[in-house]
Residue, then its C-alpha position, 0 to 999 in steps of 0.5 A: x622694497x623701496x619707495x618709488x614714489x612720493x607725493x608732494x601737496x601744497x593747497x590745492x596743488x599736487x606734485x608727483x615725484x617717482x623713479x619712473x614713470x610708470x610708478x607716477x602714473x599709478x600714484x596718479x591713477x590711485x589719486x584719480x580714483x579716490x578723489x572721484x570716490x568723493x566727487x572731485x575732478x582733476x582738471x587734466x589742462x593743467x597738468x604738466x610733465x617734467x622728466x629728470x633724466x639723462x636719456x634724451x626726451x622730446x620737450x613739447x610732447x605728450x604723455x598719456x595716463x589714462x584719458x588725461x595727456x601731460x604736456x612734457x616741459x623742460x622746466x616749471x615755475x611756480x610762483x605763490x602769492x599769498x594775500 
């Protein structure tokens, strides 16, 4: 079996990558479950959705997981400043 998806963690910023989404939505789901074993909150007004496909998708829409929406966007820029 191969892997289908990764997580990718800087600080306190979290990133998902997986084939589908169905495989981001249960790395995310685990994620949420684990961390509220240890009384943290995932903050789900800053979370976005990028899709890499080549199936059409509706940017400014949104995905459900659970009770967090994700606002589906075409592109993301972060930007790190360090002190």
């Amino acid at each position: 079996m191969k892997k289908c998806s990764q997580i990718v963690a800087f600080s306190d910023d979290v990133g998902f990558i997986g084939r589908r989404l169905k495989d981001v939505e249960e790395v995310f789901t685990l994620l949420v479950e684990e961390t509220n074993k240890m009384g943290l909150e995932i903050k789900g007004n800053k979370i976005k959705l990028m899709i890499a496909s080549r199936k059409p998708y509706n940017e400014n829409e949104y995905v459900k997981f659970g009770t967090y929406n994700f606002e589906i966007v075409k592109d993301y820029i972060y930007i790190l400043v360090q002190t």
